[in-house]
KOLFI-890866 format. One line per 3 residues: number of its first residue (from 1); their letters; for each residue x, z, y of C-alpha. Coordinates in steps of 0.25 Angstrom, whole numbers, plus 5000, padded with zeros to 4 digits. Layout:
REM KOLFI-890866
NUM) A) X:Z:Y ~ ...
//
This chain:
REM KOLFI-890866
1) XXX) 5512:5154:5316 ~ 5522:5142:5322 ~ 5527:5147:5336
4) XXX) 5521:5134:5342 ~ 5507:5136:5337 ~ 5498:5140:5348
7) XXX) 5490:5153:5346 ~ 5480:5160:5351 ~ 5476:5174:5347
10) XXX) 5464:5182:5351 ~ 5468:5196:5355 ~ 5456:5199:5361
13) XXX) 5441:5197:5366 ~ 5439:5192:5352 ~ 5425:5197:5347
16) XXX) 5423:5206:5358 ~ 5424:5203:5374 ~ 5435:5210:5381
19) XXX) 5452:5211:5377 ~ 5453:5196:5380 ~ 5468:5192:5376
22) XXX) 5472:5180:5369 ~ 5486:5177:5365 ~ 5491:5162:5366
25) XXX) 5503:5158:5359 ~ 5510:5146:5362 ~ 5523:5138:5364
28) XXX) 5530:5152:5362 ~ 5520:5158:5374 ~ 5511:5170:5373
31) XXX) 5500:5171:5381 ~ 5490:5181:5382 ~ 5477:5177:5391
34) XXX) 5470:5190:5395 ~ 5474:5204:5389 ~ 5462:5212:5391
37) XXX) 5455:5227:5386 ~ 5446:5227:5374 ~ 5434:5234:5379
40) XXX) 5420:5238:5373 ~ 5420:5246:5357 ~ 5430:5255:5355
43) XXX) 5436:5247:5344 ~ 5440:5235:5353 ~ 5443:5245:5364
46) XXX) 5453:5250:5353 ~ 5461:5236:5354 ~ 5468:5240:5368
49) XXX) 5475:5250:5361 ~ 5480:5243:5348 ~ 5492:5236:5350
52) XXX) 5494:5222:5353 ~ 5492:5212:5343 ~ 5505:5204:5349
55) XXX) 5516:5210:5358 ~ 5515:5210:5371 ~ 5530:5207:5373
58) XXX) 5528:5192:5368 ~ 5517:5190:5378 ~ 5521:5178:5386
61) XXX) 5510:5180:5398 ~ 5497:5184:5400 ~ 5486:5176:5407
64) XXX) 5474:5186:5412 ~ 5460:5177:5414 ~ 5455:5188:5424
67) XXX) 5455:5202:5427 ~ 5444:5209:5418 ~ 5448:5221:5410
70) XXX) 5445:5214:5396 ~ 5453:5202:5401 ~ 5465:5211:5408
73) XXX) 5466:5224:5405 ~ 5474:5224:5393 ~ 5488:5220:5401
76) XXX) 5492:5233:5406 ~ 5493:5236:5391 ~ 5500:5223:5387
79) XXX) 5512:5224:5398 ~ 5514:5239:5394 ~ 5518:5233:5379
82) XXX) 5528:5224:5384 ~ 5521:5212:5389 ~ 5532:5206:5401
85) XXX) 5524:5193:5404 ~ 5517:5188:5416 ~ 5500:5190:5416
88) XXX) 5495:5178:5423 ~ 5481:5178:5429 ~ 5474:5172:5444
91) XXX) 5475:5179:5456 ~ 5463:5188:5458 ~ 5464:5191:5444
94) XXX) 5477:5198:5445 ~ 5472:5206:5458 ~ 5461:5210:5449
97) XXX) 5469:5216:5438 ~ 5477:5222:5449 ~ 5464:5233:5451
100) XXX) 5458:5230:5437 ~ 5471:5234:5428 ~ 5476:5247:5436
103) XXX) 5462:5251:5435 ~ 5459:5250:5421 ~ 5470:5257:5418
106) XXX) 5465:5268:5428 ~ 5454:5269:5421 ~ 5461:5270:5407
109) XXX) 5469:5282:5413 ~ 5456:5288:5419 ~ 5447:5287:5404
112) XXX) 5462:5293:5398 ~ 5460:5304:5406 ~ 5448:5308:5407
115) XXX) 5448:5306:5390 ~ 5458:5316:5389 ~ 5452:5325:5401
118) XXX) 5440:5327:5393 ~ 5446:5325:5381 ~ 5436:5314:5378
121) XXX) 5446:5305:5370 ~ 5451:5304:5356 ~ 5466:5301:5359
124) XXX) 5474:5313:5365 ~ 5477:5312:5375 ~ 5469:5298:5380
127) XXX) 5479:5287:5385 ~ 5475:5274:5395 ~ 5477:5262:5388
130) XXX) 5485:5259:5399 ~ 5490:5265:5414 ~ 5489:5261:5427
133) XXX) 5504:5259:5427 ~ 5503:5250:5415 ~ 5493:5242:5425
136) XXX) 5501:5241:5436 ~ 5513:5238:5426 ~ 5504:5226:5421
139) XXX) 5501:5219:5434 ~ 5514:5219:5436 ~ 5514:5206:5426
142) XXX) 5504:5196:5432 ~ 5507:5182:5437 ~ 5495:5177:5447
145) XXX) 5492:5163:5442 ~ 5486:5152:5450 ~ 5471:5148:5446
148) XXX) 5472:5132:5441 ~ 5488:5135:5443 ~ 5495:5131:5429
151) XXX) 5506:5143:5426 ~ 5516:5139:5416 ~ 5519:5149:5406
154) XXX) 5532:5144:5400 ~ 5535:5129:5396 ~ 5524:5126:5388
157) XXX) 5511:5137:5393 ~ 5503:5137:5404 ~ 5490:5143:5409
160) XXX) 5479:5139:5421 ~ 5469:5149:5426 ~ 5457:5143:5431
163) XXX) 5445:5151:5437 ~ 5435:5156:5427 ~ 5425:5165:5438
166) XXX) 5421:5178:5430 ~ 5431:5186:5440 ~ 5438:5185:5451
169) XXX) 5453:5179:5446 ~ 5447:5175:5432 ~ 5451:5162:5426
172) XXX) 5451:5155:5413 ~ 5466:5150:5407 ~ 5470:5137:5402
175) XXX) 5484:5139:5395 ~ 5492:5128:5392 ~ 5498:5131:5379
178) XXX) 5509:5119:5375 ~ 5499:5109:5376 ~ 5488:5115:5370
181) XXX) 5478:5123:5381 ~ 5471:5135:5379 ~ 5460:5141:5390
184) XXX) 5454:5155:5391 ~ 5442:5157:5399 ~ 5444:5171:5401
187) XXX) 5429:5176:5407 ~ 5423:5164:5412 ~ 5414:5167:5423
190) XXX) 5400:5161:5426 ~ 5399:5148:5433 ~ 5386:5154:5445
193) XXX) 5396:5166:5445 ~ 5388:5173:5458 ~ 5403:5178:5463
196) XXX) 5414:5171:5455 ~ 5416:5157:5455 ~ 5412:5148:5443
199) XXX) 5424:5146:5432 ~ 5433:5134:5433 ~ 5431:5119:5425
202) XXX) 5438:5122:5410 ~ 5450:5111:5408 ~ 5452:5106:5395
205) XXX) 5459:5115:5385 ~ 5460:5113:5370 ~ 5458:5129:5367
208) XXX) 5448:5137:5375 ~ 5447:5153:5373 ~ 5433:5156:5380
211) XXX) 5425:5170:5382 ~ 5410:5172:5378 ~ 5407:5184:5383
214) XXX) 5392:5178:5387 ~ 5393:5168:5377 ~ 5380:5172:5369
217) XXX) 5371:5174:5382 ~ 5366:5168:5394 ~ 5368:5177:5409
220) XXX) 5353:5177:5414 ~ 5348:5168:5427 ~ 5347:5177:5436
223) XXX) 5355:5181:5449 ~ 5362:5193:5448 ~ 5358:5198:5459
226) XXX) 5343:5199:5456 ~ 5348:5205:5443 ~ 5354:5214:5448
229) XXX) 5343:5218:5458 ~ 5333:5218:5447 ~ 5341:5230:5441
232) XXX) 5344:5238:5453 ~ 5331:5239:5463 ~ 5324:5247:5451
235) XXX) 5335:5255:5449 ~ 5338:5258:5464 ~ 5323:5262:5465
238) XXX) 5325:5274:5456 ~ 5337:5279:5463 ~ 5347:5275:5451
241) XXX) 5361:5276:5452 ~ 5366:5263:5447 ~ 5379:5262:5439
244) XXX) 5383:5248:5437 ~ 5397:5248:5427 ~ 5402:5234:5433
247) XXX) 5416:5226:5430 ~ 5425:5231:5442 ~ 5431:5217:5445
250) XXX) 5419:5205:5445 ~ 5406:5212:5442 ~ 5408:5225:5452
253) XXX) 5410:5215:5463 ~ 5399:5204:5461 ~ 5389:5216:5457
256) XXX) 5391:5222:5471 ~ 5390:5210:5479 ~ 5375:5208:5471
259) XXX) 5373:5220:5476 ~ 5376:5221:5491 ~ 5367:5206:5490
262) XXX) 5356:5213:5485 ~ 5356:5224:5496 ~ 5358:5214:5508
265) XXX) 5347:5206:5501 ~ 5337:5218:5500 ~ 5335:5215:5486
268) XXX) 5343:5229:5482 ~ 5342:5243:5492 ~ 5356:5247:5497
271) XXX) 5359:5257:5490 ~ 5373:5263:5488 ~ 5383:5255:5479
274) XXX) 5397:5260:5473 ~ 5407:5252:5469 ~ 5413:5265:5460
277) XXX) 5427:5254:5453 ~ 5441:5255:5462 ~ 5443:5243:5453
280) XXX) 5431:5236:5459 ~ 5433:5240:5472 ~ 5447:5233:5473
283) XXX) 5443:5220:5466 ~ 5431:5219:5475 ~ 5440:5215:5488
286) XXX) 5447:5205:5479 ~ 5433:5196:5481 ~ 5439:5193:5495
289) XXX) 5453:5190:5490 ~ 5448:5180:5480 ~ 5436:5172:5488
292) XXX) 5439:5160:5481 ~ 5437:5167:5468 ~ 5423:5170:5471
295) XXX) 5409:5162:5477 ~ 5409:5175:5488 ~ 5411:5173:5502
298) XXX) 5418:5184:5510 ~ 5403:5190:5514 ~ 5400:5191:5499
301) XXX) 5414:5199:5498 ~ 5411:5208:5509 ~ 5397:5212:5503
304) XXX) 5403:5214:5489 ~ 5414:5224:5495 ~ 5405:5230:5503
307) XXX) 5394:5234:5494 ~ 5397:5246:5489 ~ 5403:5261:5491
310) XXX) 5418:5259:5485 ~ 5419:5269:5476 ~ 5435:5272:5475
313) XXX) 5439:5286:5469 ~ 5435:5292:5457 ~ 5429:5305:5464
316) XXX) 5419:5295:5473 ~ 5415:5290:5459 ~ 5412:5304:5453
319) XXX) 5402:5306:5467 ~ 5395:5295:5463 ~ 5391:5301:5451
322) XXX) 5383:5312:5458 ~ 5375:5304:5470 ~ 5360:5300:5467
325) XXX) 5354:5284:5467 ~ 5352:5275:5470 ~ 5366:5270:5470
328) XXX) 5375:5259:5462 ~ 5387:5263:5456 ~ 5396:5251:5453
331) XXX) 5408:5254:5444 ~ 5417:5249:5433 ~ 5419:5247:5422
334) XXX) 5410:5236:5417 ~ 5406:5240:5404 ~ 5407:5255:5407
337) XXX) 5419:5257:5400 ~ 5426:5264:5409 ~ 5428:5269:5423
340) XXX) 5419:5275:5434 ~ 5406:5270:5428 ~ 5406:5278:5417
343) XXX) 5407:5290:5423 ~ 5395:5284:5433 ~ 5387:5282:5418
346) XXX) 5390:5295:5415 ~ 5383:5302:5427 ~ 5369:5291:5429
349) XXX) 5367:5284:5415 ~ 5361:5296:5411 ~ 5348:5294:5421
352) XXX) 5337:5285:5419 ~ 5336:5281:5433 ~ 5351:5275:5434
355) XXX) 5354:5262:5431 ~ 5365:5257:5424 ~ 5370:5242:5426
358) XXX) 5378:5235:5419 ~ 5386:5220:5423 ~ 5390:5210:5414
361) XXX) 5395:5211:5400 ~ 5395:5224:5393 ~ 5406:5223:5380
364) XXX) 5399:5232:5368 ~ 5405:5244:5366 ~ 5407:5248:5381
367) XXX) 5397:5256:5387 ~ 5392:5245:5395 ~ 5388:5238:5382
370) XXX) 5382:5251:5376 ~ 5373:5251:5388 ~ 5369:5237:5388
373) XXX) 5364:5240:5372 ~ 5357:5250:5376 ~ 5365:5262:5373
376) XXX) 5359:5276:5373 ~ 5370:5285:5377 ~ 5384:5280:5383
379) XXX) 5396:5286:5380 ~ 5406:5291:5389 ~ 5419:5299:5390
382) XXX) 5414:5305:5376 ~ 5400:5308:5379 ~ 5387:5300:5377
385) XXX) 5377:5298:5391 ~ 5364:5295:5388 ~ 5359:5281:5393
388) XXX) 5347:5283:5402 ~ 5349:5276:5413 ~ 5346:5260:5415
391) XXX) 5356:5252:5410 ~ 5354:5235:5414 ~ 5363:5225:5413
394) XXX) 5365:5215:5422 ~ 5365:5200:5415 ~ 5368:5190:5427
397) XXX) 5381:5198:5435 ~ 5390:5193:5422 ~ 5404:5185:5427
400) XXX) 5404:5177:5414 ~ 5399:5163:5409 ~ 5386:5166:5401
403) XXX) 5386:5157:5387 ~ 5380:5145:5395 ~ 5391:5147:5407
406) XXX) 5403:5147:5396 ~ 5396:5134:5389 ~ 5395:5126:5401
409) XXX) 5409:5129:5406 ~ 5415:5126:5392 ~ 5406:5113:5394
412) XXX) 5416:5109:5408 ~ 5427:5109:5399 ~ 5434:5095:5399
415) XXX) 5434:5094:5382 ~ 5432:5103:5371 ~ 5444:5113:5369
418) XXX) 5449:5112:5354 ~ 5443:5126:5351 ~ 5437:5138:5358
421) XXX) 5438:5151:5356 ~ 5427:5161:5362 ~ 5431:5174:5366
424) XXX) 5428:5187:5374 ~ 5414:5188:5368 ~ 5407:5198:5360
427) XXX) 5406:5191:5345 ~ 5391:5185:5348 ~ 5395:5181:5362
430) XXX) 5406:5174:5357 ~ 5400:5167:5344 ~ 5388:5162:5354
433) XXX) 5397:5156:5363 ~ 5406:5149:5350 ~ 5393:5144:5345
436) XXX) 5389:5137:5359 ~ 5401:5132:5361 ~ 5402:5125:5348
439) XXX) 5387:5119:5347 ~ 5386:5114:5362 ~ 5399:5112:5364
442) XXX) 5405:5109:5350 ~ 5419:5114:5353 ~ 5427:5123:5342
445) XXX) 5427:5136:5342 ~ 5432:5149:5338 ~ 5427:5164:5342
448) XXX) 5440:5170:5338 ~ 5444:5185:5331 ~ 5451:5196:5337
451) XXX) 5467:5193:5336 ~ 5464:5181:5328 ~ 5474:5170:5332
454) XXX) 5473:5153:5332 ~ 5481:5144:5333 ~ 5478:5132:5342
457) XX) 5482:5118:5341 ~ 5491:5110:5351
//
């Protein structure tokens, strides 16, 4: 291809929902927004460790949409292969990857360890995919851009963050490419968001790269809150022990503000709450750096922090595992796919009188998704635990735009863009979301293919 076409490849979140990273190519730039994990099925979890499908040495600059793992955590890897350039991203979400990269790394090390302890793992001996050095190596290389600030990246390129909600520091992207403008929502979050504020008013662009992950469902009218009580109450009257994997940055913190309301209101006992993620601890106190990132007022900050036991060290976990209920346990990850919850599931999803809840999306192939199917037995360091505990998911704590929230905001766009492609959905999510678009909306689409690159017109 001629050197002053504009491209834009799809190196990620392509027919699945995590690894987001696209690579835009332009007016001799390359710019990678997002670098994240692949997570969920062993095969896409398999792509971290392949080798990059461009060089890293020829990346201009990065431009991080917010802090999550699937969005983030592949850039420890990318500055290890040689990647020089500067990683741009808001404020709160640089703060954020300050606790979140160092910690995933961590945890890499840990799961290396204790696989080749036990002798659990099919590589010998079990590496990290990257180290807490790499981390700290990493943050070495971001840029804090202002939100609505436009930052020139050479002569001809620059970008704009403006708040998508979601998280605190997330943003959407508008990058100005030698005239011709792309945007990239990142995760857009929901526009009654209880916590976060609602995303920004889209300007116009002529290319649009939106995500889906709801975009085949609706989030159900009901207050979280209540939601949540109706789960807890029956559970807490049994004496369960209730293990709720929950996303360390975001869902960890708006989960244990519902919490603390619900005991002041009477509508919950006050029983004892752990907040058992180092990672969450820390970015819990960023809600009071951050106000205006948020709807909370600096009461609703000082509930939040104080509404569980912090549970710091690894050996203050482990005694959790051996008290009786009723009693929550709050810890990440997520999805269950690594970290202190799963050795929690491994002590108390084997009794029928526990609860096990689960907070937003659950990608399949992580045992979060296994648990929302239905899943009999759940596999962990090698050894298959028999599901008999409940196991509930809660539909109205998600941070993201449902498939009406995303229709309506693409609606407050000033003009159709020229295409737009839908990413960082599972295929049916995806295809759902492509289809309303296109019959209410009628704008061109395109539900692109991993690695598949287009060209786009100036």
């Amino acid at each position: 291809m001629p050197d002053n076409k504009t491209r834009l490849s799809f190196y990620g979140a392509a027919g699945t929902v995590t690894g987001s990273r696209y690579l835009l190519e332009s007016a001799g730039r390359r710019i990678l927004v997002d670098c994240g994990l692949f997570q969920g099925y062993k095969q896409l979890r398999l792509r971290n460790w392949a080798p990059l499908p461009f060089d890293p040495r020829t990346i201009d600059a990065v431009i991080l949409t917010h802090a999550h793992i699937d969005h983030s955590g592949y850039l420890p890897v990318l500055t290890r292969e040689g990647f020089r350039g500067s990683i741009y991203c808001s404020e709160a979400t640089f703060e954020l990857c300050k606790i979140l990269l160092p910690d995933s790394a961590y945890l890499q090390e840990e799961d290396a360890r204790f696989a080749n302890r036990h002798g659990i793992s099919k590589h010998q001996p079990a590496l990290p995919l990257y180290t807490r050095s790499d981390a700290s190596a990493c943050l070495q290389q971001f840029r804090v851009a202002g939100i609505d600030d436009s930052v020139a990246l050479g002569a001809r390129n620059a970008f704009t963050l403006r708040r998508a909600g979601h998280l605190l520091g997330a943003c959407f992207v508008r990058i100005e490419c030698d005239g011709t403008s792309v945007t990239f929502t990142g995760d857009l979050g929901r526009p009654n968001d209880p916590v976060l504020m609602a995303p920004a008013a889209p300007p116009a662009t002529d290319y649009l790269v939106t995500e889906s992950t709801y975009g085949d469902r609706e989030h159900p009218q009901i207050e979280p809150e209540a939601e949540l009580a109706r789960y807890l109450n029956p559970a807490i009257a049994r004496g369960a022990v209730i293990v709720v994997p929950a996303f360390a940055i975001g869902r960890a913190q708006s989960l244990l503000l519902h919490i603390a309301r619900l005991k002041r209101a009477g509508q919950i006992p006050d029983i004892p709450v752990f907040l058992d993620s180092p990672m969450a601890i820390d970015a819990s106190g960023l809600y009071r750096r951050f106000m205006l990132e948020h709807r909370l007022d600096a009461s609703d900050c000082d509930l939040m922090c104080g509404a569980a036991t912090f549970v710091n060290t690894a050996e203050q976990s482990k005694t959790l595992d051996r008290q009786r209920g009723p009693m929550i346990i709050v810890s990440a990850s997520g999805m269950a796919t690594g970290g202190r919850v799963v050795h929690h599931l491994k002590t108390f999803i084997g009794n029928e009188r526990n609860l096990i809840l689960l907070t937003g999306f659950q990608a399949p192939g992580t045992r979060g998704g296994s648990l929302v199917n239905g899943a009999s037995t759940l596999r962990i360091h090698g050894e298959d635990f028999p599901v008999r505990a409940e196991v509930r998911q809660l539909q109205a704590s998600s941070s993201h735009a449902d498939a009406n929230e995303m229709v309506a905001w693409l609606k407050r766009f000033p003009e159709p863009p020229r295409r737009t492609f839908i990413t960082h959905g599972e295929p049916g999510a995806s295809d759902a979301l492509r289809q309303r678009i296109e019959r209410q909306l009628r704008w061109s689409t395109l539900v692109p293919e991993y690695r598949q690159t287009v060209e786009l017109d100036a």
